[in-house]
C-alpha positions in Angstrom: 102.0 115.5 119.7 102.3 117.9 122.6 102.1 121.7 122.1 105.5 122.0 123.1 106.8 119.3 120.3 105.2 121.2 117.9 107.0 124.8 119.1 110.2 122.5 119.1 110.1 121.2 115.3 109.1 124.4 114.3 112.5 126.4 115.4 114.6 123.3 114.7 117.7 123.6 112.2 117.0 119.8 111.6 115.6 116.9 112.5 116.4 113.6 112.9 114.4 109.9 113.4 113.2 106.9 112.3 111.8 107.2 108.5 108.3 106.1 109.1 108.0 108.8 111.5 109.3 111.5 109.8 107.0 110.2 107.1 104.0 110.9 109.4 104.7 114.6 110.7 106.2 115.2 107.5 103.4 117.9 106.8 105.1 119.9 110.0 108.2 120.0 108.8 108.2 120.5 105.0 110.7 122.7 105.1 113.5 121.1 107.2 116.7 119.7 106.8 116.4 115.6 107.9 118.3 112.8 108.3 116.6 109.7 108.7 117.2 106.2 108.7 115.9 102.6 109.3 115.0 100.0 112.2 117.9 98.9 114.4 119.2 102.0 113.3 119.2 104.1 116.8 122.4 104.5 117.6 122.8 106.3 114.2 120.0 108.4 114.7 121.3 109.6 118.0 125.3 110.1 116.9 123.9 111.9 113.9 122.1 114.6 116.6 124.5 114.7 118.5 127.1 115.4 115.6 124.6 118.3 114.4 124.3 119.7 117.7 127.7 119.7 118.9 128.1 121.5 115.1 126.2 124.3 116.6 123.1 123.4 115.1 119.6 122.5 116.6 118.6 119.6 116.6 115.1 117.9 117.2 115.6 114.2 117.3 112.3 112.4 117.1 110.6 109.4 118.4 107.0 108.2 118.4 104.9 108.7 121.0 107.1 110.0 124.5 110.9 110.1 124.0 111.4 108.3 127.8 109.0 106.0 126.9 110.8 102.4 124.8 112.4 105.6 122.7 115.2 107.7 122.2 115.4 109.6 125.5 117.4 107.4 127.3 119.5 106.2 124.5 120.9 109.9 123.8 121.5 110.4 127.1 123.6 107.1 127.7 125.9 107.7 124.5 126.5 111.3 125.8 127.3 110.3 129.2 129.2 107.4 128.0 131.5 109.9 125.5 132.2 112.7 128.7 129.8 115.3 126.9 128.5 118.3 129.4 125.0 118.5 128.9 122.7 121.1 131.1 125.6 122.7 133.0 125.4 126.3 132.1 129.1 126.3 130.8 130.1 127.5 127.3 130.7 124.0 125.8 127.7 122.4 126.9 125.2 121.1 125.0 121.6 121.9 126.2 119.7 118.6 125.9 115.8 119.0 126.4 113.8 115.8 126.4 110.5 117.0 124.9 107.1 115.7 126.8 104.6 113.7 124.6 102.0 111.2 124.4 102.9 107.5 124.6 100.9 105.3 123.1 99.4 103.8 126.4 97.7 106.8 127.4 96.6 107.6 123.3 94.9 103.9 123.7 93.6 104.0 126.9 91.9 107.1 126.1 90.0 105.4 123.2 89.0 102.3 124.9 87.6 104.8 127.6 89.6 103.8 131.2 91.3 100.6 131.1 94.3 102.3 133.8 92.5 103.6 136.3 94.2 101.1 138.8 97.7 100.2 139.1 99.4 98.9 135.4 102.6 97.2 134.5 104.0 98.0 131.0 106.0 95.2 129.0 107.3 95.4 125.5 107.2 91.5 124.1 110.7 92.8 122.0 113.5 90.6 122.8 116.0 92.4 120.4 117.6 93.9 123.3 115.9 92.0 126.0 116.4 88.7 126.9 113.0 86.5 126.0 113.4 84.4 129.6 113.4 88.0 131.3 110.4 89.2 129.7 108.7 85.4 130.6 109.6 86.4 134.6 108.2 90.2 133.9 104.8 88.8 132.7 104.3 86.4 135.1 104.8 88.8 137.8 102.7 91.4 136.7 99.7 88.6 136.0 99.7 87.4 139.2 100.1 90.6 141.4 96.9 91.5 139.2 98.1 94.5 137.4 96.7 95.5 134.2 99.3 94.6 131.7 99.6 97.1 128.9 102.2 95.2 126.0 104.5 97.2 123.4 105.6 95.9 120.5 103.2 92.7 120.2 104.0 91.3 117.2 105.6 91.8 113.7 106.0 89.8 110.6 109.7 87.9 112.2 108.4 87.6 115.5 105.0 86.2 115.3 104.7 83.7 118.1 105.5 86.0 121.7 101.7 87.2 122.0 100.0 83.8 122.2 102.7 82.9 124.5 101.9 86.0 126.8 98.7 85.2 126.5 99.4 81.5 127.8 101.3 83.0 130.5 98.6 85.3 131.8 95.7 82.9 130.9 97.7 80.8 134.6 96.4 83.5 136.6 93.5 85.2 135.2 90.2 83.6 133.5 89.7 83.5 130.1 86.7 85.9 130.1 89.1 88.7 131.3 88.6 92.2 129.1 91.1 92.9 126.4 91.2 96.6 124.4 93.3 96.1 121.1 94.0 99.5 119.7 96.4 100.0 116.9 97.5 103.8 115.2 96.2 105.1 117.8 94.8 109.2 116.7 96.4 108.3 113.5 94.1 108.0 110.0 94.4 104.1 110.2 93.1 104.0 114.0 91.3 100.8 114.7 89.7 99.5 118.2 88.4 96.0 119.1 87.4 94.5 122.0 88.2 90.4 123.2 88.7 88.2 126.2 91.3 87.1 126.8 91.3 83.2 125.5 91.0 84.9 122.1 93.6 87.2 122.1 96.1 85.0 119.9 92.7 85.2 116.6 93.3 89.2 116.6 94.8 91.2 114.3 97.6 92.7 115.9 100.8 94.3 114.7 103.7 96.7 115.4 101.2 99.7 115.8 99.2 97.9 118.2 99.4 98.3 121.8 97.4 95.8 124.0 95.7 96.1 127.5 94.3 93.3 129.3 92.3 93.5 132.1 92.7 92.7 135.9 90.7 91.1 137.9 87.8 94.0 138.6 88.3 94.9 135.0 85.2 94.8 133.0 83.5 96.3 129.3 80.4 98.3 129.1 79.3 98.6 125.4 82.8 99.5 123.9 83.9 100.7 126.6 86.8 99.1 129.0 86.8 100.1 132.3 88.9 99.5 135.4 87.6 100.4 138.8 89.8 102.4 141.3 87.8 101.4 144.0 85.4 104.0 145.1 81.9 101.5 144.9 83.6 100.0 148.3 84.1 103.8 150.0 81.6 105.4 148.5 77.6 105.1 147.5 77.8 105.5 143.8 
């Protein structure tokens, strides 16, 4: 978490999130009110902050990794704006909405497999619960052949089991199969584990919800266990 997360959930009247992550920060805040619930259960999470705060009570609504980032950011904001509710504006009935910077899980990973993103990166969630399956096809496609390093959320889960390989099909059109692949799942959390692939064996790894995948571009290559991308200074400068 960022310093500034932790100075939020410390002044808090309550908070408010998904129960696996209150789970894990549940040492920081021991002694606060919470209200969490399930999956598919954002909108609830967000109309129950909102009801708190509107209560005149503060309210730190929490999600994993950054809030703007496949997280609640942008869905409190929509349901606010959607309802006519001031936020920001100085006046006495406005709420004040602060969306709280922190550390999404690309940068977490890519700081463990060393520095897979140095070069330009596409990010794609493989979730079609609110995203149409065809759409994320058209995504991935387009990000494998324009050569970006493709980092994908939400991989794979016990109901939906078959969207990696298929990625991985999708890719392996434009890219060899040799191409570097970091796998790093809970990242800087106690269950934190890192492996290294190619590509053509992506679909054999253990992969699950925590896991967040990078794959390679074209200059992208592995030194030990290290992943690396290239910016591009070998071809300006002598190094």
């Amino acid at each position: 978490m960022s310093g500034r997360a932790l100075e939020v959930l410390g002044f808090v009247d309550i908070v408010v999130g998904y129960k696996t992550y209150l789970e894990i920060i549940a040492p920081v805040i021991r002694d606060k009110r919470t209200h969490a619930t399930g999956m598919t259960r954002e909108v609830d999470r967000v109309e129950a902050a909102i009801e708190a705060a509107l209560n005149g009570q503060s309210c730190a609504l929490v999600s994993g990794g950054d809030p703007g980032v496949y997280a609640m950011a942008g869905l409190a904001l929509e349901i606010l704006a959607n309802r006519g509710i001031a936020c920001n504006t100085g006046a006495e009935n406005s709420l004040k909405i602060e969306v709280v910077p922190g550390i999404p899980a690309l940068c977490a990973g890519a700081a463990l497999l060393g520095a897979p993103l140095t070069h330009d990166f596409a990010a794609i969630s493989l979730s079609d619960l609110l995203t149409p399956w065809d759409l994320i096809e058209k995504r991935m496609d387009a990000a494998a052949l324009a050569d970006f390093v493709i980092v994908i959320y939400n991989p794979k889960s016990k109901k939906r089991d078959w969207q990696l390989e298929k990625a991985r099909d999708i890719i392996l059109r434009h890219r060899p199969g040799n191409t570097p692949v970091g796998i790093v799942t809970g990242a800087m959390r106690e269950n934190q584990r890192i492996q290294l692939c190619f590509l053509e064996g992506l679909h054999l790894m253990e992969v699950d919800m925590q896991s967040i995948v990078f794959i390679g571009n074209s200059s992208t290559f592995s030194c030990g266990n290290l992943m690396i991308t290239p910016r591009g200074y070998s071809k300006k400068y002598a190094i």
